[in-house]
C-alpha positions as CSV (number, residue, x, y, z in Angstrom):
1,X,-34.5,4.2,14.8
2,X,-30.8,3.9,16.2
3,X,-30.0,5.8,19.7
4,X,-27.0,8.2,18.0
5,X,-25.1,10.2,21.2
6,X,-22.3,11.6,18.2
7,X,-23.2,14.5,16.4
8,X,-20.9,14.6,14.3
9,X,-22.8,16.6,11.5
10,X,-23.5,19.2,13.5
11,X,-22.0,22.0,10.9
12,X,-24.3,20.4,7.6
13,X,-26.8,21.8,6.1
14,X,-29.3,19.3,4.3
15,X,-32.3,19.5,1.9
16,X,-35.2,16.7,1.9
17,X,-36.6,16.3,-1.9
18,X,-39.3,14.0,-2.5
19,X,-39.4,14.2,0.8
20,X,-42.4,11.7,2.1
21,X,-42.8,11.5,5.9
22,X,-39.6,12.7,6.2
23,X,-37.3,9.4,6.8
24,X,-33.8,11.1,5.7
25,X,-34.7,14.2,7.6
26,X,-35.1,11.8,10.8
27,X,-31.9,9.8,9.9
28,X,-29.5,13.2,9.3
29,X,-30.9,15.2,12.2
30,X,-30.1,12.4,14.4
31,X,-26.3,13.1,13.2
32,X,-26.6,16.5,14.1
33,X,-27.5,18.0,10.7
34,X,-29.5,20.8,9.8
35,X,-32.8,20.7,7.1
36,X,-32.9,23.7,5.3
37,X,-35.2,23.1,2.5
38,X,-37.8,20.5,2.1
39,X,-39.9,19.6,-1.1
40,X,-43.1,16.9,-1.4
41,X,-45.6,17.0,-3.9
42,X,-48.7,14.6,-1.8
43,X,-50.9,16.8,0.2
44,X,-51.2,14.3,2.8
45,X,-47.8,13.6,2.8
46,X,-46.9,17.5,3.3
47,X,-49.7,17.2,6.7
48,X,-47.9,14.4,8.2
49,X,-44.7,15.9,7.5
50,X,-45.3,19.2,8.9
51,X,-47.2,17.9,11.7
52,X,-43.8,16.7,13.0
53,X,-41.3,18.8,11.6
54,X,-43.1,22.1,12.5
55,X,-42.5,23.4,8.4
56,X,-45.0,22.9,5.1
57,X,-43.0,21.2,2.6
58,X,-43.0,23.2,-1.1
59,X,-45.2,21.3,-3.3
60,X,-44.2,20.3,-7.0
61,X,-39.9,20.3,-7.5
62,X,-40.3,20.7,-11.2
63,X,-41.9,24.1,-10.5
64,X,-39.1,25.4,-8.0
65,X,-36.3,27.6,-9.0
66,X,-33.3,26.4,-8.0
67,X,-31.8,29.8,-7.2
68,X,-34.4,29.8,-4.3
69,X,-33.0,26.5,-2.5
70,X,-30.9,27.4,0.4
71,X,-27.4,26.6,0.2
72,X,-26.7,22.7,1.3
73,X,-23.7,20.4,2.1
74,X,-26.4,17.5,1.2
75,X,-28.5,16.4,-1.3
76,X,-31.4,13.3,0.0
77,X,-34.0,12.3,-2.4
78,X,-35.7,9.4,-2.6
79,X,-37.1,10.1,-6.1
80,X,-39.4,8.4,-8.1
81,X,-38.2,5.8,-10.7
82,X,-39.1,7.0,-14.5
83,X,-37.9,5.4,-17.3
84,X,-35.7,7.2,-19.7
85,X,-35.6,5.5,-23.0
86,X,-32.9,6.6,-24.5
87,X,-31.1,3.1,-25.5
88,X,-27.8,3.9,-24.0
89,X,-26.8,7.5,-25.7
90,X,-25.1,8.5,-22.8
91,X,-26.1,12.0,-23.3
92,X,-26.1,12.6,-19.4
93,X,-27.7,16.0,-18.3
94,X,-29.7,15.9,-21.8
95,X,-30.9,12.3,-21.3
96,X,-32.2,12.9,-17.7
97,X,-34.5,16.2,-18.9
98,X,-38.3,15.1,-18.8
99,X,-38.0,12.9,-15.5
100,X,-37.7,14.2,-11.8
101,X,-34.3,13.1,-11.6
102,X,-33.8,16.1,-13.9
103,X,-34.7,18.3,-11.1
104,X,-32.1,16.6,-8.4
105,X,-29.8,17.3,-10.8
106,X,-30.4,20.5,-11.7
107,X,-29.8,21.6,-8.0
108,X,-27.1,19.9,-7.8
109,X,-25.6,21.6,-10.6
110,X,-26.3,25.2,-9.0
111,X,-25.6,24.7,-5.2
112,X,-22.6,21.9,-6.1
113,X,-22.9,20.0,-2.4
114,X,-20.7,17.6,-1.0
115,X,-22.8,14.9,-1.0
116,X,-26.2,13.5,-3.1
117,X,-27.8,10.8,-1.4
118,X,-30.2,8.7,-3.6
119,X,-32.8,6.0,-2.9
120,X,-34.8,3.8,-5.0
121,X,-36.5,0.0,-5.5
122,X,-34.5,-2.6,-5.7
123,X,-34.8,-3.4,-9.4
124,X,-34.3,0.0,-10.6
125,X,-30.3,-0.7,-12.1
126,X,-32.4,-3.2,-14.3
127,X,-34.9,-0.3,-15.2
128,X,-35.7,0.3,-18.5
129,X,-32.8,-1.9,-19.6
130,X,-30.5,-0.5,-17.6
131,X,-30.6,2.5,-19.1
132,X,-32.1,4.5,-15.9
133,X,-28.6,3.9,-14.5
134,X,-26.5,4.6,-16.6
135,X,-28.1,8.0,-17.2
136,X,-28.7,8.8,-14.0
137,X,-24.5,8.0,-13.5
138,X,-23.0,9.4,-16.1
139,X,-25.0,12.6,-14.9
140,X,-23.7,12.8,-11.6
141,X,-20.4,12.0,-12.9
142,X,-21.1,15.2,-15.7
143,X,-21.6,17.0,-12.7
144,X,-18.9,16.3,-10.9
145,X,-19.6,13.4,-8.6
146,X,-17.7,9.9,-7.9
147,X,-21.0,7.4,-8.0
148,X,-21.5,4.5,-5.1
149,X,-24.3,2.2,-5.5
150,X,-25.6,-0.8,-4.0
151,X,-29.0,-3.0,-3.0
152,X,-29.0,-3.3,0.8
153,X,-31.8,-5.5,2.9
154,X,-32.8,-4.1,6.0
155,X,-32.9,-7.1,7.5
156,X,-29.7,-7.1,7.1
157,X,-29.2,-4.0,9.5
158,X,-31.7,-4.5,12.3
159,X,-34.7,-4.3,10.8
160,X,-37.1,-7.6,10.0
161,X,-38.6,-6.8,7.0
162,X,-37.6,-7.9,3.5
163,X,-37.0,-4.6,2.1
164,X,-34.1,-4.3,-0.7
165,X,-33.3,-1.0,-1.7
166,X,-30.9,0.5,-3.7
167,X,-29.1,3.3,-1.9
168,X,-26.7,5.4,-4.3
169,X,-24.2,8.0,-2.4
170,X,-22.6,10.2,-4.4
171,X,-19.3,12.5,-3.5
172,X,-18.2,15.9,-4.9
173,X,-15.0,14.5,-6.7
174,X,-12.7,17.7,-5.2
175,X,-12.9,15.9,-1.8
176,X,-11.2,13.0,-3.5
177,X,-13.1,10.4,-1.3
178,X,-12.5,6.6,-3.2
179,X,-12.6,4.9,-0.3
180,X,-16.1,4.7,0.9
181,X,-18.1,1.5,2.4
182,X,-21.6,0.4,2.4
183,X,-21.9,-0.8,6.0
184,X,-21.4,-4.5,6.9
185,X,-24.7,-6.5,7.7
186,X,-25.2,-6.7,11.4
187,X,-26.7,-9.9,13.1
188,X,-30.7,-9.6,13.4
189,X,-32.0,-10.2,17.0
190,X,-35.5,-8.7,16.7
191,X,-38.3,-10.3,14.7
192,X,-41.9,-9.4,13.9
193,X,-43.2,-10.1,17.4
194,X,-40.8,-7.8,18.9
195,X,-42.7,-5.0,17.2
196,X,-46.2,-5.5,17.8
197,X,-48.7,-3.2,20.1
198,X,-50.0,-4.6,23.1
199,X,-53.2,-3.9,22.4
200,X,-53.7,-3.2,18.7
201,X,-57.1,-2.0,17.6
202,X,-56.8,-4.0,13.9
203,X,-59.8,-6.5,13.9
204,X,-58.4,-10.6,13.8
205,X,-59.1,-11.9,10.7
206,X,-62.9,-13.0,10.2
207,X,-62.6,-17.1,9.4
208,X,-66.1,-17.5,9.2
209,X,-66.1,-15.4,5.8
210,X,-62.7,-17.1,4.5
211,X,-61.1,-20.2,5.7
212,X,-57.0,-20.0,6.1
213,X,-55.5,-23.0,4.9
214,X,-52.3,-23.7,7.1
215,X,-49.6,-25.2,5.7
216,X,-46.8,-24.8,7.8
217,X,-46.5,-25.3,11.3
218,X,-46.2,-22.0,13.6
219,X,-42.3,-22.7,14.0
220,X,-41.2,-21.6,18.1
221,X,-37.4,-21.4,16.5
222,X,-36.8,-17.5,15.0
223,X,-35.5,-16.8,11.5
224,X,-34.4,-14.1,9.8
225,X,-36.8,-15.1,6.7
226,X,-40.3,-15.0,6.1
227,X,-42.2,-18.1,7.8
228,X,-45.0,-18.7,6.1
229,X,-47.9,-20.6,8.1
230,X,-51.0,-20.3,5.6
231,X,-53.5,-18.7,2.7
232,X,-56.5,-17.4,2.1
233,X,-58.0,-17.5,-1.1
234,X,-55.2,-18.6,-3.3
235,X,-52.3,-17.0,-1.6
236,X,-51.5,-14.1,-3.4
237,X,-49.9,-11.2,-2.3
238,X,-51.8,-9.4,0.9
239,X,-53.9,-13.2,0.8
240,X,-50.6,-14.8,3.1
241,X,-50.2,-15.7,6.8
242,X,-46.6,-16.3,8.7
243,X,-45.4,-16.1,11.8
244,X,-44.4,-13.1,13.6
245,X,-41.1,-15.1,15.1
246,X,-39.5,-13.9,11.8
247,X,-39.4,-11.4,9.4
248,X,-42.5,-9.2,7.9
249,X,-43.2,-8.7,4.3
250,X,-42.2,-5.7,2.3
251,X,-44.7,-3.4,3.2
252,X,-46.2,-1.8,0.3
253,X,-48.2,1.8,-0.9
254,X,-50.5,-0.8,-3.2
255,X,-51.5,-3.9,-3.5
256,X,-55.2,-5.8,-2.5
257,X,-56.0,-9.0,-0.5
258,X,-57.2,-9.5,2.3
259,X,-53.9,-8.3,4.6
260,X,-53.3,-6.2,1.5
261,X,-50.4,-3.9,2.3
262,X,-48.9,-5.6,5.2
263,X,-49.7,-9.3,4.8
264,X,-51.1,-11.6,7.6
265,X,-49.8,-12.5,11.1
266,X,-50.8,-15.3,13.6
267,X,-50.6,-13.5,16.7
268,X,-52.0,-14.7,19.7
269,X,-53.9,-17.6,17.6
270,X,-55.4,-15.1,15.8
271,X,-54.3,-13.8,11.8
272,X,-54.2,-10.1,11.3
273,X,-52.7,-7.4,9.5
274,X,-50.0,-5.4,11.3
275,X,-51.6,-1.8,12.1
276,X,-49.9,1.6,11.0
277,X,-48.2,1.9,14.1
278,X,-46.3,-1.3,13.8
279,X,-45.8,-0.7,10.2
280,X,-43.9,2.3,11.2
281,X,-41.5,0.7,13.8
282,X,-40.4,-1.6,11.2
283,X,-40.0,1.6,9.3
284,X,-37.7,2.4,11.7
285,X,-39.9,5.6,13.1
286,X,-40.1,6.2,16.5
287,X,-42.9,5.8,18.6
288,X,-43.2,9.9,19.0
289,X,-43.8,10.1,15.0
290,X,-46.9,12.0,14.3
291,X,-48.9,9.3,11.9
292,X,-51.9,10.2,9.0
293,X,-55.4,10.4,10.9
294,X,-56.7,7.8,8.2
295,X,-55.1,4.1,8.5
296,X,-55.3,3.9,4.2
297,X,-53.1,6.6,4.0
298,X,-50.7,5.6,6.8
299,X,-50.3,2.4,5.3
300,X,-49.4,3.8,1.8
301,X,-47.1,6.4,3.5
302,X,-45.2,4.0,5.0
303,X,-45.5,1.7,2.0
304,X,-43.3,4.5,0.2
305,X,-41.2,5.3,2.7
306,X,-37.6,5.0,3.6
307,X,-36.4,2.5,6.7
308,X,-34.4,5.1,9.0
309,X,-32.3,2.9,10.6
310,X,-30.8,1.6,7.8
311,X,-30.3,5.4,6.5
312,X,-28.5,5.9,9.4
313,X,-25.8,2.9,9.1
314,X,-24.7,4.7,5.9
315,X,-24.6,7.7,7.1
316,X,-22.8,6.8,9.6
317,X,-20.7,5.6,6.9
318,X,-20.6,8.8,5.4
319,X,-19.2,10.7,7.6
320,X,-15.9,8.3,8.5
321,X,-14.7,9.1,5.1
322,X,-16.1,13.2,5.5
């Protein structure tokens, strides 16, 4: 998580839907802003959550009246990707009814803020045949928005993992803003290793039950891709070694193997998974963050969750042009 010392949205007011562990609320607070309403259907989630926010999410957003949201200057909602199925009618506001989008977009309609900031996986402007898209933009643009979109990498911004996201930012089209900017890649100078505990509790890998096949050497040059060293089984995903001199894996909610979730790391000559708290500093959360009791569910939290830094380099973005 970047050090910010400007606060430079000190007089906005934000609400946190589909909230998760909170990643946006971490990333506009550090700018200053104020969380006035938060929303997050996993029970789980909501304990994590208010265990370091000090406030209980509400539970299910298709449930809430929007007339009972708090006034907001922001929109943040990393909401989950449904398909629409509508083969391109363009209907906007109709077409999105039936899918949680619906409900951002429904608030947004009422409280009319100045900004709606959006993320999603990487592949979802290919989503049901692009159609997902193009509902979800002509809505916003129904509603009065200009649409930004694009797939950022956050190893592309300080953080080595291969994560690709796609972050849509949205402006109220009164402020007449047409000249915003994703923010230029940065040059990555931390890898993997950098982000490891001392002493981590997760057990080494146990060779005498599987053997792990290297085929690559452990490289002592670092690189801003994966480096893979070896496999167990037959390699499939969670079944793969590489070196922690460069990037990790995409972390992921799902998935088996035997690193399922993380993938495998030689560290110290030994292959393990990376535990929760090293899943969350590539997740960009501080060292302070409050994490699940149960390691299945941290992993899966941060699995779903947002990288903060990367948040931050477009809000920083954000508020040039505010």
């Amino acid at each position: 998580m970047l050090e910010v010392k400007d606060k430079k949205l000190e007089s906005y007011r934000f609400i946190d839907l589909f909230a998760g562990l909170g990643g946006f609320r971490l990333a506009l607070e550090s700018y200053g802003a104020e969380c006035v309403y938060s929303s997050e259907w996993d029970k789980d989630a909501q304990n994590v959550y208010e265990k370091n926010f000090g406030d209980r999410p509400d539970g299910d957003i298709t449930k809430v009246d929007e007339d009972n949201i708090p006034q907001h200057d922001i929109i943040c909602a990393g909401f989950p990707c449904q398909a629409f199925s509508i083969s391109g009618k363009q209907r906007g506001f109709e077409d999105s009814r039936g899918t949680l989008f619906f409900d951002v977009a429904r608030i947004a309609k009422r409280h009319k803020p100045k900004v709606i900031f959006l993320e999603n996986v990487k592949n979802f402007a290919s989503h049901d045949n692009g159609n997902t898209l193009k509902v979800i933009k002509s809505t916003l643009e129904e509603l009065g928005y200009d649409v930004n979109y694009k797939v950022l990498n956050s190893v592309d911004y300080g953080m080595p993992q291969k994560r690709e996201r796609i972050y849509i930012v949205c402006f109220r089209k009164d402020l007449n803003i047409k000249d915003f900017k994703y923010p230029e890649p940065i040059k990555l100078t931390r890898h993997v290793e950098d982000f490891l505990e001392k002493d981590s509790l997760i057990t080494p890998f146990d060779e005498r039950k599987y053997k792990i096949v290297f085929n690559g050497k452990e490289d002592i040059e670092h690189s801003n891709k994966m480096i893979r060293l070896g496999i167990v089984n037959k390699g499939g995903q969670g079944e793969r070694v590489y070196s922690a001199k460069g990037i990790a894996a995409t972390l992921s909610a799902y998935g088996g193997g035997v690193f399922a979730k993380t993938g495998g790391y030689l560290i110290d000559g030994k292959a393990r998974k990376l535990s929760p708290r090293e899943c969350a500093r590539l997740m960009g959360y501080p060292d302070s963050y409050k994490m699940a009791d149960n390691n299945n569910q941290a992993y899966k939290q941060f699995g779903n969750s947002v990288v903060v830094d990367v948040l931050q380099y477009i809000v920083r973005e954000i508020i040039k042009v505010l």
